[in-house]
C-alpha positions in Angstrom: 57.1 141.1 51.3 58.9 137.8 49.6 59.7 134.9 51.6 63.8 134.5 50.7 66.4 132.7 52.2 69.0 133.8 54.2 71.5 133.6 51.7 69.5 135.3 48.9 69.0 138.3 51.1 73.4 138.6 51.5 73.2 138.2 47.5 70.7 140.7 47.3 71.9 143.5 49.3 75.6 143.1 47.6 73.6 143.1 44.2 72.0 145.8 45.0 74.8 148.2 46.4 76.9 147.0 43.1 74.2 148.3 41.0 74.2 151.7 42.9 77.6 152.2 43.2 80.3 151.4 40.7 83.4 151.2 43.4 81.5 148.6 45.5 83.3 145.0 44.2 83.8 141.2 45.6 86.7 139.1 46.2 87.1 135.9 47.2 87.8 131.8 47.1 85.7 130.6 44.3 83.3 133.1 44.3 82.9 133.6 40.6 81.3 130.9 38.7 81.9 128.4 42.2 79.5 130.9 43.2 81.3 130.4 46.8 81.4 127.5 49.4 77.7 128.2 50.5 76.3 129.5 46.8 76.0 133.0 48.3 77.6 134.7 44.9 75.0 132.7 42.3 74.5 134.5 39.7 76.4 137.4 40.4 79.8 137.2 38.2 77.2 136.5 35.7 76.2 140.4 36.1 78.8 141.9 37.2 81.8 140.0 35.4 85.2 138.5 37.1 86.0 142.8 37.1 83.6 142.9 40.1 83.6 139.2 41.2 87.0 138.4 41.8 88.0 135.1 42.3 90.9 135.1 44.2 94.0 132.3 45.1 94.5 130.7 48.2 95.9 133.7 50.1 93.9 135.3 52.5 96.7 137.8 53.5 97.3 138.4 50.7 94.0 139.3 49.1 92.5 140.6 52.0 95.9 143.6 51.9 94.7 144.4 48.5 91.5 144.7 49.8 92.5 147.2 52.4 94.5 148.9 49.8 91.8 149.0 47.4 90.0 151.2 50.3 92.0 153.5 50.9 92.4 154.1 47.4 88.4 154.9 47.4 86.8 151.7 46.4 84.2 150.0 48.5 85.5 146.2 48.8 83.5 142.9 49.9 86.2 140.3 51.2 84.4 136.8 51.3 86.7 134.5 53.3 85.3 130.8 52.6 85.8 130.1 56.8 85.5 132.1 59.4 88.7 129.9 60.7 90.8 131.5 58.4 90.5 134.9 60.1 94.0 133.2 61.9 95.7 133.2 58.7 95.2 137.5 58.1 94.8 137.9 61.7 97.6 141.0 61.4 95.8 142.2 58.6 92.7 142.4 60.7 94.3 143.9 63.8 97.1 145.5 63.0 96.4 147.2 59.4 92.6 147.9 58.5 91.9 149.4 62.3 94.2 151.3 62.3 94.9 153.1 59.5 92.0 156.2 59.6 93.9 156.5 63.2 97.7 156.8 62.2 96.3 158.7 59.1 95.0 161.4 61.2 91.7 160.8 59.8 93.1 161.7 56.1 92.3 158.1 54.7 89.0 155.8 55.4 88.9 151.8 55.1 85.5 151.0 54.1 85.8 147.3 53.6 83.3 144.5 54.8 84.6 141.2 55.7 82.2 138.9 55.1 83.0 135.1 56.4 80.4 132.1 57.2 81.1 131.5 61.2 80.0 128.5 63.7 79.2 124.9 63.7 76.4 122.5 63.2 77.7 121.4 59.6 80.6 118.6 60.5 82.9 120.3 59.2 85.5 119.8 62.9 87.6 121.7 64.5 89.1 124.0 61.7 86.6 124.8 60.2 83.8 125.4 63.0 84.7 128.0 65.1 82.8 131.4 66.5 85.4 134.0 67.0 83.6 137.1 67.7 84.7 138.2 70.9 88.7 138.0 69.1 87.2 140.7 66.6 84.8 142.7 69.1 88.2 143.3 71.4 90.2 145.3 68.6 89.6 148.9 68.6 88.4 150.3 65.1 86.7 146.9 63.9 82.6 147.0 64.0 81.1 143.5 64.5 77.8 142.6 63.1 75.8 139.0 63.4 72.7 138.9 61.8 70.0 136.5 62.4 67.5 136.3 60.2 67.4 137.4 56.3 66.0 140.4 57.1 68.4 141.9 59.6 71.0 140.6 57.0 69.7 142.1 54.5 69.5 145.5 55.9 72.6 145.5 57.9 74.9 144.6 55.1 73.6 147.5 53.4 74.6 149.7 56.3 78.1 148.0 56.6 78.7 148.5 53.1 78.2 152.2 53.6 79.8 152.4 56.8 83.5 153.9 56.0 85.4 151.6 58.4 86.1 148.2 58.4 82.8 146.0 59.2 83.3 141.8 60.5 80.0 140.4 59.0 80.2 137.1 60.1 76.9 134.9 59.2 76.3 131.4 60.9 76.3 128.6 58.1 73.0 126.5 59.2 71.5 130.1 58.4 71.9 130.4 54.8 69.0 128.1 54.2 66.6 129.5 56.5 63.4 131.7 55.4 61.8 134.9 56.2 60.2 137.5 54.7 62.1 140.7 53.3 60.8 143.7 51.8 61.2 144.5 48.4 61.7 148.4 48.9 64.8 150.1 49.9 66.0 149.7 53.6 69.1 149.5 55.8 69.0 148.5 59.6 71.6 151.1 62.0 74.7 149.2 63.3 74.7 149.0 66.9 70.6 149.1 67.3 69.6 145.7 69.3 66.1 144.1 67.8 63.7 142.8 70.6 62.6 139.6 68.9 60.1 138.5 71.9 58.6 140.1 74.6 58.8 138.7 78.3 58.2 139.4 81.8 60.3 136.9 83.7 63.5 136.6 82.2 65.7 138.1 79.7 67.2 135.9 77.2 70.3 138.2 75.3 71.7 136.6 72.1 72.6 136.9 68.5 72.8 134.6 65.3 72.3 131.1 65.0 71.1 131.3 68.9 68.4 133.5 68.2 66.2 130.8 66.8 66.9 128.7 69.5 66.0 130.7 72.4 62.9 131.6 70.9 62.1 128.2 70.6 63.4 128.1 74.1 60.9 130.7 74.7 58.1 129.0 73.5 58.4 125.5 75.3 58.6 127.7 78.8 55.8 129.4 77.9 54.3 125.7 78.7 55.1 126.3 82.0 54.1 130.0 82.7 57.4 131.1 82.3 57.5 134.7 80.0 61.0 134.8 78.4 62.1 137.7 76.6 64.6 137.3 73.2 67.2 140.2 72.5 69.0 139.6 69.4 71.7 142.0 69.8 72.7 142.2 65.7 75.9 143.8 66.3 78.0 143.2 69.3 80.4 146.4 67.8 78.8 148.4 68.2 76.5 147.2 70.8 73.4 148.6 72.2 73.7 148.0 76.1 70.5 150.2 76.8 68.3 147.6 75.4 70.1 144.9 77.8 69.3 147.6 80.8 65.7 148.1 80.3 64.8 144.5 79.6 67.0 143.5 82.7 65.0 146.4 85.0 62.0 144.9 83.8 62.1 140.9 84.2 64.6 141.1 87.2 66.5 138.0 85.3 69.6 137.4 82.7 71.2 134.8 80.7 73.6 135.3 77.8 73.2 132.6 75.2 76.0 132.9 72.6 77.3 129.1 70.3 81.1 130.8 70.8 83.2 129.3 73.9 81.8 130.6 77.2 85.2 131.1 78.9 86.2 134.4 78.0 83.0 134.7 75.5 81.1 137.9 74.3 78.8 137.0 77.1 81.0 138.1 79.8 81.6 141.9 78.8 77.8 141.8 78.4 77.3 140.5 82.0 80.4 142.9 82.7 78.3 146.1 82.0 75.1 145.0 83.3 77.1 145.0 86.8 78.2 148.6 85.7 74.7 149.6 85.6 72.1 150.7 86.9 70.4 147.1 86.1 72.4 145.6 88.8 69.9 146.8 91.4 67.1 145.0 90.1 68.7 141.4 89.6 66.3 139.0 91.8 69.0 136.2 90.9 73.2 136.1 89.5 73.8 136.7 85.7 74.2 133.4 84.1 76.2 132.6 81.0 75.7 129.8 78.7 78.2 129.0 75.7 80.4 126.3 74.1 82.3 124.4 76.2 85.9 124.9 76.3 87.3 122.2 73.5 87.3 122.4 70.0 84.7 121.5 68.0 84.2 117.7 67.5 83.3 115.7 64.3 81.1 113.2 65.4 77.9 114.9 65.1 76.5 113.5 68.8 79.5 115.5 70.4 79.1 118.4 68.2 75.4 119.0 69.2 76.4 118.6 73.0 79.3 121.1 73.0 77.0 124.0 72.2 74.1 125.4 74.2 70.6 123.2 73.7 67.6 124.2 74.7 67.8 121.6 77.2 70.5 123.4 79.0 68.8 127.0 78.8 65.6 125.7 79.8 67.6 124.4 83.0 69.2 127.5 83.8 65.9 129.6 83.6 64.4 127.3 86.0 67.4 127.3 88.3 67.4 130.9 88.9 64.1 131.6 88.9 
């Protein structure tokens, strides 16, 4: 296996499914010979020409319609929006258009587009441009949401998403793309909606995904300090999601927190918490289901306040204890 970053391993699954297949193509702000707001494109136009990398203007509804419309026309396009943020500004494209259409179609026409967009904070770059808006996406029908945490699992599940003939939100958390870890150089793709467990545990399950993977397995480590066994799901994809991973960890250590960096109020965490309750699960909790995400204000500049808005390991380590 090679040790690559997190960003190489985005660069090299596109690269690779370009290669393969002659309707896969980019588009983007300043993707080209920019080689995009976080370098994830280097190189690329380079192989591929502007044919394949398009840089596009400053239009996100208006690109990201062509990009739709280049789908159902049987091409296979990558939308790189430069923030996350800017989701708001082709929100009805999102919701209302690429969803949809395989429905009012009758199943006639397929949009096989991923959406690719850098998501969260920890960079200063404030309120607009900081923002973790996955449970938005996870609520519309006909959307699949995918957060990978390391470069493996990104690696492999764009792969899949690329495939996959319906719209795919690939939203990767920006302190990621410089992060290490080893990928192998064979062919392989990871199924959507199949939850990875990262560490084992006895006393408590810790249920998370992207940037917040790392830091509950720290989390994990420092309790292991003080015989405390925590266990780390990293979900993947919350769309779809893979709830029977969640049940058996829960039936085993008796315990659950949700850690997710987007707001807590209203959060992914709660229609996780929603269908442990549902379950079977329930009947072995020894203590409530606790949530732990951003508090609800948005995201600050001053880097102090930025770090305190967001879950710490501080703050999990507190809860474990708590209701334990």
């Amino acid at each position: 296996m090679a040790e690559i970053t997190y960003a190489q391993a985005i660069n090299d699954a596109i690269s690779e499914e370009m290669r393969k297949d002659p309707e896969v193509f980019m588009m983007g702000e300043d993707i080209g010979e920019y080689c995009g707001a976080f370098g994830v494109s280097k190189g690329m136009i380079e192989e591929f020409g502007p044919e394949r990398i398009m840089d596009t203007p400053i239009a996100e509804q208006g690109f990201v319609g062509a990009a739709i419309g280049a789908a159902m026309a049987g091409m296979r396009p990558i939308v790189e929006l430069m923030f996350s943020d800017f989701l708001c500004v082709c929100y009805d494209e999102l919701v209302n258009e690429a969803p949809k259409l395989r429905f009012m179609f009758g199943g006639k026409v397929s949009v096989p587009m991923v959406m690719r967009t850098p998501s969260g904070s920890g960079t200063g770059a404030a309120a607009q441009h900081s923002q973790s808006l996955e449970a938005v996406l996870a609520h519309m029908p006909g959307l699949k949401v995918v957060i990978p945490s390391t470069p493996y699992d990104a690696k492999g599940l764009l792969k899949t998403a690329i495939r996959d003939n319906n719209p795919v939100m690939f939203l990767e958390q920006k302190q990621l793309y410089r992060t290490k870890g080893e990928v192998p150089e064979e062919e392989y793709t990871i199924p959507l909606g199949q939850a990875d467990v990262k560490r084992e545990g006895s006393d408590v399950t810790l249920v998370t995904y992207g940037k917040m993977v790392r830091m509950c397995l720290e989390t994990a480590e420092a309790l292991e300090k003080d015989g405390i066994s925590a266990e780390v799901i990293d979900l993947r994809s919350i769309v779809p999601l893979d709830i029977d991973t969640v049940i058996a960890s829960v039936k085993k250590t008796k315990h659950l927190i949700i850690v997710h960096e987007a707001v807590q109020f209203c959060g992914f965490g709660a229609e996780i918490a929603g269908q442990i309750a549902d379950s079977e699960a329930f009947y072995y909790l020894d203590a409530p289901i606790k949530r732990l995400g951003a508090m609800s204000v948005p995201i600050p500049f001053n880097p102090t306040l930025e770090r305190e808005v967001g879950p710490t390991k501080t703050k999990i380590i507190d809860i474990v204890k708590d209701i334990l």
